[in-house]
DRENDO-1510 file (C-alpha; in Angstrom, 1 decimal, always signed):
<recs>
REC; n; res; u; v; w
REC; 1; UNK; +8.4; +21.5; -19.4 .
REC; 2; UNK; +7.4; +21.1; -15.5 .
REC; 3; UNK; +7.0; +18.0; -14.3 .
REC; 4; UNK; +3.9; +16.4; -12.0 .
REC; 5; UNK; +6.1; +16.7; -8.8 .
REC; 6; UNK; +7.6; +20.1; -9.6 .
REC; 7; UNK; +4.2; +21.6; -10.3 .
REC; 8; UNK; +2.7; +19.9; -6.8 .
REC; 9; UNK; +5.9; +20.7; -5.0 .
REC; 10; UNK; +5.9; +24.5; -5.9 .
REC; 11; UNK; +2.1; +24.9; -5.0 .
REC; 12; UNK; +2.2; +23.3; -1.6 .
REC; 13; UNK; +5.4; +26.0; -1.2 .
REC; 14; UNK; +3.2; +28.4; -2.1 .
REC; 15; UNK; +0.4; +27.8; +0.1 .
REC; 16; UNK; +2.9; +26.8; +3.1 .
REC; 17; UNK; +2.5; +23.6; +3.7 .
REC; 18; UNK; +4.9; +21.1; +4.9 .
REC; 19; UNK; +5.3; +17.6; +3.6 .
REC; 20; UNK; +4.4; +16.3; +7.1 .
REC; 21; UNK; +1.4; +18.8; +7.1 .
REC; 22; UNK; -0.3; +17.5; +3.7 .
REC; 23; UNK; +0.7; +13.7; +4.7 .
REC; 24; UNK; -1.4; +13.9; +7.7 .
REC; 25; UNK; -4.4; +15.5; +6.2 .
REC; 26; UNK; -4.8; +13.7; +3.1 .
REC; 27; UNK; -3.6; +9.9; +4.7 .
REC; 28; UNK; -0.5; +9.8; +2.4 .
REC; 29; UNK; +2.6; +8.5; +3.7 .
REC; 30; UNK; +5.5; +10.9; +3.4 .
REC; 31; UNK; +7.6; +9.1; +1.2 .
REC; 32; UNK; +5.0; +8.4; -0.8 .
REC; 33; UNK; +4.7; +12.4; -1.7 .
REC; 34; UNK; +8.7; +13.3; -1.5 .
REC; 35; UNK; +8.9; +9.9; -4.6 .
REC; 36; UNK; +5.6; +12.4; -6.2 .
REC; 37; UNK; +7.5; +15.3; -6.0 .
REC; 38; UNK; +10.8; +13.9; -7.2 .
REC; 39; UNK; +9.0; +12.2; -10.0 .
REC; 40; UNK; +10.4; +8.7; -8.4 .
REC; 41; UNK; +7.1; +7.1; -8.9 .
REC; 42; UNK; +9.0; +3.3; -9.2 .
REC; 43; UNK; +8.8; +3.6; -4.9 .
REC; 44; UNK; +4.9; +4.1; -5.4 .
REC; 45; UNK; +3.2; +0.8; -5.4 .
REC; 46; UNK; +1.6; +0.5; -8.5 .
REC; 47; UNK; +0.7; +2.9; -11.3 .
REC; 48; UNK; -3.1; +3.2; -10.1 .
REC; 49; UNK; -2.0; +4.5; -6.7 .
REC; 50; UNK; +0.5; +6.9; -8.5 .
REC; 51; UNK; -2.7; +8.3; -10.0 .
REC; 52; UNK; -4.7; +8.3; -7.2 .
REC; 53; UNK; -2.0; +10.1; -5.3 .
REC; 54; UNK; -1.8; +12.4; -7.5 .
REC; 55; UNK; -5.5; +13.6; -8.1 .
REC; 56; UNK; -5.9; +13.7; -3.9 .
REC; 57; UNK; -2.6; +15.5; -3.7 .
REC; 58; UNK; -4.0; +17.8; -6.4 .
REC; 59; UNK; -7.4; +18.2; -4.7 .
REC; 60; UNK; -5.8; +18.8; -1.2 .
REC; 61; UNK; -4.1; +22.0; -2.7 .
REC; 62; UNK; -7.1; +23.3; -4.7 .
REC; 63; UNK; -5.9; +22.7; -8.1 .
REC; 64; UNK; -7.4; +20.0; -10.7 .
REC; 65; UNK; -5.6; +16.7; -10.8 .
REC; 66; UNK; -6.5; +15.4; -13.9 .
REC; 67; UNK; -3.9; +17.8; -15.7 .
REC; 68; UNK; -1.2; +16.7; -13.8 .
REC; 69; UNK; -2.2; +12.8; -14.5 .
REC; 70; UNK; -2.1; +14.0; -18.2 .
REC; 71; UNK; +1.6; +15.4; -17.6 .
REC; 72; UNK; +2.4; +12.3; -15.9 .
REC; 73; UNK; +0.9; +10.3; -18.9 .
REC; 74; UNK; +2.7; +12.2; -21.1 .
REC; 75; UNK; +6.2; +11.5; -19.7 .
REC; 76; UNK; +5.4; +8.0; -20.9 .
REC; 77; UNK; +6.3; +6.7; -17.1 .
REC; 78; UNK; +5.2; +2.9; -16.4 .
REC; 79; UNK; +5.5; +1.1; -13.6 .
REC; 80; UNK; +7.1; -2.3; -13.5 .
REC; 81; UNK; +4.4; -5.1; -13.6 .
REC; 82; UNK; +5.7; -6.9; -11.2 .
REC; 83; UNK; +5.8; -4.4; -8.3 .
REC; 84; UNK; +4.6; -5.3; -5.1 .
REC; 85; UNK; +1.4; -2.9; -5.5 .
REC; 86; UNK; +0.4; -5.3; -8.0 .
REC; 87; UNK; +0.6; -8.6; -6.4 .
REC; 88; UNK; -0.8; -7.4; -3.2 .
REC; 89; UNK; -3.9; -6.2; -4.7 .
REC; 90; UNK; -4.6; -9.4; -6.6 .
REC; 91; UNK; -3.8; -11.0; -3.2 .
REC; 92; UNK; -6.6; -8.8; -1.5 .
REC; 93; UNK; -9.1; -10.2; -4.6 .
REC; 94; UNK; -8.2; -13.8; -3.6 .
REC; 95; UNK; -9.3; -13.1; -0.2 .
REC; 96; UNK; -12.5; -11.2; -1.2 .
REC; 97; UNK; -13.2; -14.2; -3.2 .
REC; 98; UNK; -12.7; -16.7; -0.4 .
REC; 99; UNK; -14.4; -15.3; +1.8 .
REC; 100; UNK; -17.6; -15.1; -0.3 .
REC; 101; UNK; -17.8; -18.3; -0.4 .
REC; 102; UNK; -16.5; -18.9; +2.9 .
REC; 103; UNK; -20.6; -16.8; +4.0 .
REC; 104; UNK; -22.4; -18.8; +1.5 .
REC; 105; UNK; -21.1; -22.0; +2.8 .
REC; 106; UNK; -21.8; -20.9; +6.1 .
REC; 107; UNK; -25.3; -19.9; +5.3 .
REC; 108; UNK; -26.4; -23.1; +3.9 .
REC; 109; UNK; -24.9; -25.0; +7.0 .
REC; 110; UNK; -27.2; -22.7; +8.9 .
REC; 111; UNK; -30.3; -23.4; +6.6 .
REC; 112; UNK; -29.5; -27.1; +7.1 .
REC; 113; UNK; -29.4; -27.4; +10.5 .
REC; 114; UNK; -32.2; -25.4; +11.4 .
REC; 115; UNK; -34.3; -27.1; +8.4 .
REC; 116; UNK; -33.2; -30.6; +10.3 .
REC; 117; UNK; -34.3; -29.0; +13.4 .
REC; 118; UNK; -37.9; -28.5; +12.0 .
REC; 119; UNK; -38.2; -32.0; +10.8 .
REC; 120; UNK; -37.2; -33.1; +14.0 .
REC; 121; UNK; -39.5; -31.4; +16.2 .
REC; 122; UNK; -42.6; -32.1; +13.2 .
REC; 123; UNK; -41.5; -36.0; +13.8 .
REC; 124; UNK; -41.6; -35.8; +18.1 .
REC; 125; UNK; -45.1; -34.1; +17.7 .
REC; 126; UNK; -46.1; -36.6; +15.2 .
REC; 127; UNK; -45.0; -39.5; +17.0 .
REC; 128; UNK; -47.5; -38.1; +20.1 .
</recs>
């Protein structure tokens, strides 16, 4: 049975593209789609990019991705939890997270000091 990175290899052969070629159009780095093609998905950073990778890979040569994520499902490949992939994303969700608290915190400074500002200027004209 053909394998995900044998099938992608052997179409890009057949259409004539270069590694270097498809890694610059589709924003792929190069190692990322020689570990595709040699089925070395452990150097891929996560099993949601090894997906993803696949399906644009797919797209970029014309051909349907989701039968070669099915291949690549089949082979019963998982990446290791603890990959780097992994913990970088939930490091980019921490930030996200801070920093949406980070604008509301900011806003309601904002609110407060132009609300005090308000009461200020009611209290001089009052005062007159």
């Amino acid at each position: 049975m053909a394998t995900t990175g044998n099938l992608l290899r052997s179409e890009r052969e057949r259409q004539g593209w270069t590694l270097q070629e498809v890694s610059v159009a589709i924003h792929i780095k190069i190692e990322y789609l020689q570990a595709l093609e040699m089925d070395q998905y452990d150097c891929i950073p996560g099993e949601v990019f090894v997906k993803g990778f696949i399906r644009c890979y797919a797209s970029f040569l014309g051909v349907s991705g989701e039968p070669l994520v099915s291949v690549y499902k089949k082979k019963g490949i998982t990446i290791d939890k603890d990959n780097k992939g992994l913990s970088s994303m939930t490091d980019v969700k921490e930030t996200r997270i801070r920093k949406r608290y980070t604008k509301k915190k900011a806003r309601w400074v904002e609110i407060s000091l132009v609300a005090g500002f308000l009461i200020f200027l009611v209290l001089i004209i009052w005062m007159r």
